[in-house]
C-alpha positions in Angstrom: 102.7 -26.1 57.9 101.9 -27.9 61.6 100.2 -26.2 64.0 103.1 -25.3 66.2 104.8 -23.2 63.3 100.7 -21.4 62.4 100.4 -20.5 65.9 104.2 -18.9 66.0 103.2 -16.5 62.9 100.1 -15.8 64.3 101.3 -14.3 67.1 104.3 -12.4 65.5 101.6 -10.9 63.1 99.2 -9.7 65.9 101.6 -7.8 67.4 102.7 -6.3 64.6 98.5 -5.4 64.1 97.6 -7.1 61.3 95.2 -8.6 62.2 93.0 -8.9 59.1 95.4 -10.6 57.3 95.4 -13.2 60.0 91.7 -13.4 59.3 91.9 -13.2 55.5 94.7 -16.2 55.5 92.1 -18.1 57.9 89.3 -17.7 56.0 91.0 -18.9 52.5 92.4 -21.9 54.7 89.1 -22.7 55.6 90.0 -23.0 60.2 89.3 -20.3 62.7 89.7 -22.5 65.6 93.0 -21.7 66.7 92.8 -17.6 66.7 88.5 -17.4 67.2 88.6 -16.7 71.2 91.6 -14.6 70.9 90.1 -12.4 68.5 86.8 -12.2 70.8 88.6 -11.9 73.8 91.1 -9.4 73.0 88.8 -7.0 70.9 85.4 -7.6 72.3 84.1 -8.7 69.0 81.4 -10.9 70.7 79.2 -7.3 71.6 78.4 -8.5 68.1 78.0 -12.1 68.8 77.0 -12.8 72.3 75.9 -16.1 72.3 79.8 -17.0 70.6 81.5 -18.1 74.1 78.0 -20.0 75.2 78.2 -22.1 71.8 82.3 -23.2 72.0 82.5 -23.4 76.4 78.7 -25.0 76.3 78.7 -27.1 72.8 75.2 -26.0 71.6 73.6 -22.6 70.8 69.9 -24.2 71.8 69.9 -24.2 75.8 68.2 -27.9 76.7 67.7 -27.3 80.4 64.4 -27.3 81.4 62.5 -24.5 82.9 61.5 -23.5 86.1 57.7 -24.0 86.8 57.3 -19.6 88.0 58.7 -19.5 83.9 56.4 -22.1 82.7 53.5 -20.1 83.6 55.0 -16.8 81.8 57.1 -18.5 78.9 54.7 -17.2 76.1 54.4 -13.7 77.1 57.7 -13.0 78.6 60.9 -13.1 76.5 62.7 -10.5 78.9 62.2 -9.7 82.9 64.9 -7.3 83.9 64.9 -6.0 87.4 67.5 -3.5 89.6 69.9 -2.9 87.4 72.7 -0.3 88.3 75.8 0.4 87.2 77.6 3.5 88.6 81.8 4.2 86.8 84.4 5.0 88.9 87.2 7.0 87.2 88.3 9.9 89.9 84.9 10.8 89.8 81.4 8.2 90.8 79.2 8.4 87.3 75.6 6.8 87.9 74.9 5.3 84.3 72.1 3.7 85.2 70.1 3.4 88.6 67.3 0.6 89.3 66.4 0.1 85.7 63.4 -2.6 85.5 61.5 -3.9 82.8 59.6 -6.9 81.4 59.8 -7.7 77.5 56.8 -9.3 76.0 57.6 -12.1 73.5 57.1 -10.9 69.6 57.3 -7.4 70.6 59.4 -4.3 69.9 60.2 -3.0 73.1 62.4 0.7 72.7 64.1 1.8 75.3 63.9 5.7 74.4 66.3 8.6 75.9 68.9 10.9 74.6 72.5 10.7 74.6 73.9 9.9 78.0 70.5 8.6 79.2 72.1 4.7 80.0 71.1 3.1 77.2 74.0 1.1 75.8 75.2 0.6 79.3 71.7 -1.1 79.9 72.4 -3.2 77.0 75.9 -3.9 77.4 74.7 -5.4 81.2 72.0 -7.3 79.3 74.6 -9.0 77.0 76.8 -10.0 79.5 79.5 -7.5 78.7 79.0 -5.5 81.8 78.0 -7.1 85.2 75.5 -4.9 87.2 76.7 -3.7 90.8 75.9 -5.9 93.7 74.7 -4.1 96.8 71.6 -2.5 97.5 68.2 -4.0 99.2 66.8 -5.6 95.9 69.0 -7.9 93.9 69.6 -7.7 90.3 68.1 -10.4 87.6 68.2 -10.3 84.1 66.1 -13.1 82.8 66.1 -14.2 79.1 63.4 -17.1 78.4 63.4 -17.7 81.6 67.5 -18.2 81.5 69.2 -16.0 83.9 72.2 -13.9 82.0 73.8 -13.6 85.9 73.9 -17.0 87.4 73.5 -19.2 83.9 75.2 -16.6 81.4 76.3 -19.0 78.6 72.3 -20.6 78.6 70.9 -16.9 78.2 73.7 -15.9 76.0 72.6 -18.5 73.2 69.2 -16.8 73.2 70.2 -13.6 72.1 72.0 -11.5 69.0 73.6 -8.1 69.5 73.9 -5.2 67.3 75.9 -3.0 68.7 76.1 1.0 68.2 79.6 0.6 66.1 80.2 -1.6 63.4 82.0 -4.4 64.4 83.0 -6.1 60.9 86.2 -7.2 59.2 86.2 -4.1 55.7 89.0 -6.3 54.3 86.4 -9.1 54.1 83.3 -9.0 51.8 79.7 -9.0 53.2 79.9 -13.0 52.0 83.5 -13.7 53.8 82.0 -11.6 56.8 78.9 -14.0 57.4 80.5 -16.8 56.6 83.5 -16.2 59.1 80.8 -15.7 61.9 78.7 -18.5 61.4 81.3 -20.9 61.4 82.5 -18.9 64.8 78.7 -20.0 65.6 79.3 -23.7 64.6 77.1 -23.8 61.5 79.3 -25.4 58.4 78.8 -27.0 55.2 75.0 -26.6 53.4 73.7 -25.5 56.8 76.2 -22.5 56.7 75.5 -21.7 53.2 72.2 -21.7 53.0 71.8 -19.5 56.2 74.1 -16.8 55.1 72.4 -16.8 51.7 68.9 -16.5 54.0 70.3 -13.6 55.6 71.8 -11.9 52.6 68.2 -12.3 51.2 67.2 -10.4 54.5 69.4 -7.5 54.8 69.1 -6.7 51.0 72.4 -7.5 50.2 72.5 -10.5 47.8 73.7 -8.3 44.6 77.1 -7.0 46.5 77.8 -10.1 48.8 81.2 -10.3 47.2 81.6 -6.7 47.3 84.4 -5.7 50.5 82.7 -4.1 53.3 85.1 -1.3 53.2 83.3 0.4 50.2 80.0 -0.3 51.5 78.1 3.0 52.4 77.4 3.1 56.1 74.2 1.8 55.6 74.9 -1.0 54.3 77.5 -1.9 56.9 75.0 -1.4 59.4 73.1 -4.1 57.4 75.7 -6.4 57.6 76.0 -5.5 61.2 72.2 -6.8 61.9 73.2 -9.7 59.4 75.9 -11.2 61.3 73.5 -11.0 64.7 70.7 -13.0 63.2 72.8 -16.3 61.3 71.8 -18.2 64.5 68.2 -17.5 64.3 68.0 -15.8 67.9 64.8 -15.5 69.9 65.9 -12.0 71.1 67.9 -9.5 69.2 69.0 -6.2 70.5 69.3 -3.7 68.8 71.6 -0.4 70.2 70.9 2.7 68.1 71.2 0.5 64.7 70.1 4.4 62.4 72.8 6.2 63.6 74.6 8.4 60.9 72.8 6.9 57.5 71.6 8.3 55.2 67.6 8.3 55.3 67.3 5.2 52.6 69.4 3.5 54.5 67.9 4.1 57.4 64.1 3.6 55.7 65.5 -0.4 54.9 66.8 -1.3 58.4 63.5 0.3 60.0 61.3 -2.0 57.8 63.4 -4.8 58.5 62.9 -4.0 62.5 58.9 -4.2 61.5 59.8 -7.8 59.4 61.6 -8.9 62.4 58.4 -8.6 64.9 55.9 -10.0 62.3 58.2 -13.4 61.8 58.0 -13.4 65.8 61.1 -12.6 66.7 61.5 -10.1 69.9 63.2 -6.5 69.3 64.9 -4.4 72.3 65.9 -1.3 70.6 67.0 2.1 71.5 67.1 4.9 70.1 67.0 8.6 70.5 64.7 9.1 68.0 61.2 10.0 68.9 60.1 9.2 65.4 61.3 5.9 65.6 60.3 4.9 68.9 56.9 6.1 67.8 56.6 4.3 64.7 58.1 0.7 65.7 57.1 0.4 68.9 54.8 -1.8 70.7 55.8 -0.5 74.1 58.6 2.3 75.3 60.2 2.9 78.0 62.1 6.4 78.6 65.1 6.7 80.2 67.0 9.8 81.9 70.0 10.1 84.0 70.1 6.2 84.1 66.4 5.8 85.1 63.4 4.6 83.7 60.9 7.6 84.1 58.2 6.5 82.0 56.7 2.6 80.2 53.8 2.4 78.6 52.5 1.3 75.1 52.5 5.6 72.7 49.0 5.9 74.5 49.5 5.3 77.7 52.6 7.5 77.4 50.8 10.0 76.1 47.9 10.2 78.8 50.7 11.4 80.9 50.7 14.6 79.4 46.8 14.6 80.5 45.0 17.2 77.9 47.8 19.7 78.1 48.6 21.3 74.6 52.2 21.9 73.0 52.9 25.3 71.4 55.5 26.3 69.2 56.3 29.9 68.9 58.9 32.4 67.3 59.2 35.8 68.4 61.0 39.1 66.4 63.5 39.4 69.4 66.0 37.9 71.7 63.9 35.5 73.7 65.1 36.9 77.2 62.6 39.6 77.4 59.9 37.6 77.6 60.5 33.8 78.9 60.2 34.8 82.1 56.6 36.6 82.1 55.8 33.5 79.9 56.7 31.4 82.6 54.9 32.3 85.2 51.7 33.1 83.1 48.6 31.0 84.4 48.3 27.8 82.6 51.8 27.3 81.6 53.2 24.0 82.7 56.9 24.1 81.4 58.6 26.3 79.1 62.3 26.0 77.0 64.2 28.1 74.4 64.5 26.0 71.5 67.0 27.2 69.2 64.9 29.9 67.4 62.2 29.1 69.1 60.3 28.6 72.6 58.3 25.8 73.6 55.4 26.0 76.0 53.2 23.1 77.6 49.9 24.7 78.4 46.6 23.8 80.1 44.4 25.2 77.6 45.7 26.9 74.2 42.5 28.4 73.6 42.7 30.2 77.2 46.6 30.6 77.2 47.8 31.9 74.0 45.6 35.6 74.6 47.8 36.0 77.6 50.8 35.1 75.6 50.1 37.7 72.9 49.2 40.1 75.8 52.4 40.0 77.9 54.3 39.6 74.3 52.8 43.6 73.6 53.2 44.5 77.1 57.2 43.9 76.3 57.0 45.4 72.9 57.9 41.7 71.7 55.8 40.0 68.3 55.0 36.8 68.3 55.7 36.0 64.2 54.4 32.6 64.4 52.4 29.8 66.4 52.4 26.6 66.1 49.7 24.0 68.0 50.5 20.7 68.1 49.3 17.3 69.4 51.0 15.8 72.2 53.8 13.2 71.2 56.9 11.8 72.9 58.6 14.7 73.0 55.8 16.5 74.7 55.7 13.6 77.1 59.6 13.9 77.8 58.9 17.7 78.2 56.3 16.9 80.4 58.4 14.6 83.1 61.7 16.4 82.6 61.2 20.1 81.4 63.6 19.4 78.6 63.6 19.0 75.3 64.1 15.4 74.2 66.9 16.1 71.8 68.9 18.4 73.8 68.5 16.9 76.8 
């Protein structure tokens, strides 16, 4: 079969949407080249492998230009300097994502960008992979430097740096976790012993060796999220990102990719990862930033973050009644710095516990309301979030 006649029933069998047959026949045929930059092209694949298009437009996936003498002095403690990034949607109505977002990313660190849903994350990292460009306009320009390559006037050099895990899985379930890895690293040039020995390396990595010739499709979602983190690191990035990677596993599942986060950072490898997970943040974290309504309102290593909340104390409480009869005396009792109804409970950021919680109990009887439980805790992220925003981190 020549290639004029492959390329004809390619194209009548992607418009008829099957795809991964296309990609099955490829993959037993052994050549990807004629399809690869449609399939990244049309369906966005390379959120997943961002450095694809800088390897087949530039030729290489290691960047040889030389550095500028401003990066020469920062190289080894700067993997990331991000500054002035906005990005506002226009559909009908103007949606701010994110507004003047700055950061610098230390290399061999986990740096977590931290917010809830809606907070700009994974626009943030769709700018930083290239996906999105920021808006122009403004006084101060937007940069996105990625050892010392800039993503917005040399995008394929920074793009060769970096691996993507996105939020979504973005594998082939008709392919197993072997055919998967395989298919990608060739997309990333590696072939022969080099190829095989890598995706064995990362099989070996993501725990997976035992069902690499299992299909993806009756993988748990764990394990697909594995996979996912598998496909971003055959290249051997210097910077991986990492977009909510724990979202909607099971806790084993979720237990594996967090200790592989930790491996990541003690073989030297830089982490940007976000989550909405104060537990997370907490426990991988070398520094965190939190975001809200597309702004960073707080960076800072977990105790730094925490001074914020100065020696102010958070208190859990439950009452017998509806919580309306009392939240407002509770508000404006001396010493009480922010106050929400959580679920069946209500949350108070006070000065002093040993001082506040008498007047508590005494407006509480004054309403005819008991107080059936108290809980005093140390201040944490959440308390921090509390703190700047007067919402609860999870709802907010």
């Amino acid at each position: 079969m020549n290639n004029k006649k492959l390329r004809v029933s390619f194209s009548v069998l992607i418009r008829v949407g099957f795809l991964s047959i296309i990609t099955i026949i490829l993959f037993h045929l052994g050549s990807f080249t004629i399809v690869e930059k449609y399939i990244v092209r049309k369906y966005r694949l390379d959120l997943t492998n961002s450095a694809l298009l800088a390897k087949r437009e530039a030729g290489t996936l290691v960047a040889n230009q030389k550095f500028s003498q401003k990066w020469e002095n920062k190289k080894m403690t700067l993997a990331m300097n991000v500054q002035n990034l906005r990005k506002t949607f226009r559909n009908g109505s103007s949606v701010k994502a994110v507004d003047g977002v700055s950061f610098e990313v230390k290399t061999g660190e986990i740096f977590s960008l931290l917010g809830p849903n809606g907070a700009g994350k994974t626009t943030t990292i769709s700018m930083l992979s290239g996906l999105l460009r920021p808006d122009n306009g403004g006084s101060e320009k937007s940069e996105i430097l990625i050892m010392g390559q800039s993503l917005l006037s040399d995008p394929l050099a920074a793009k060769a740096m970096i691996g993507v895990v996105p939020q979504d899985i973005a594998l082939y379930e008709d392919l197993t976790a072997l055919e998967n890895l395989t298919f990608w690293g060739k997309m990333y040039g590696l072939k022969g012993d080099q190829l095989k020995k890598r995706v064995g390396e990362v099989l070996d990595l993501i725990g997976l060796s035992d069902r690499a010739k299992d299909r993806v499709g009756k993988y748990s979602g764990g394990m697909k999220r594995r996979v996912n983190i598998g496909v971003a690191l055959l290249h051997e990035p210097k910077v991986i990102y990492m977009d909510e990677p724990t979202v909607g596993i099971d806790p084993q599942s979720r237990r594996s990719i967090l200790d592989g986060v930790l491996a990541l950072r003690n073989q030297g490898m830089t982490v940007l990862y976000t989550t909405h997970y104060m537990e997370e943040a907490e426990e991988l974290s070398d520094r965190i930033a939190i975001m809200d309504h597309g702004k960073i309102i707080a960076n800072g290593t977990h105790d730094e973050l925490i001074q914020l909340v100065g020696q102010k104390t958070k208190i859990v409480l439950t009452i017998n009644t509806a919580a309306g009869q009392i939240v407002e005396d509770w508000k404006r009792c001396e010493g009480v710095s922010n106050l929400l109804v959580d679920e069946s409970s209500l949350v108070l950021l006070v000065d002093d516990s040993n001082i506040v919680l008498p007047r508590l109990f005494e407006l509480a009887a004054k309403k005819d309301v008991r107080i059936t439980s108290v809980d005093i805790q140390e201040p944490n992220l959440e308390t921090v979030f509390l703190h700047l925003t007067g919402r609860a981190l999870r709802d907010a």
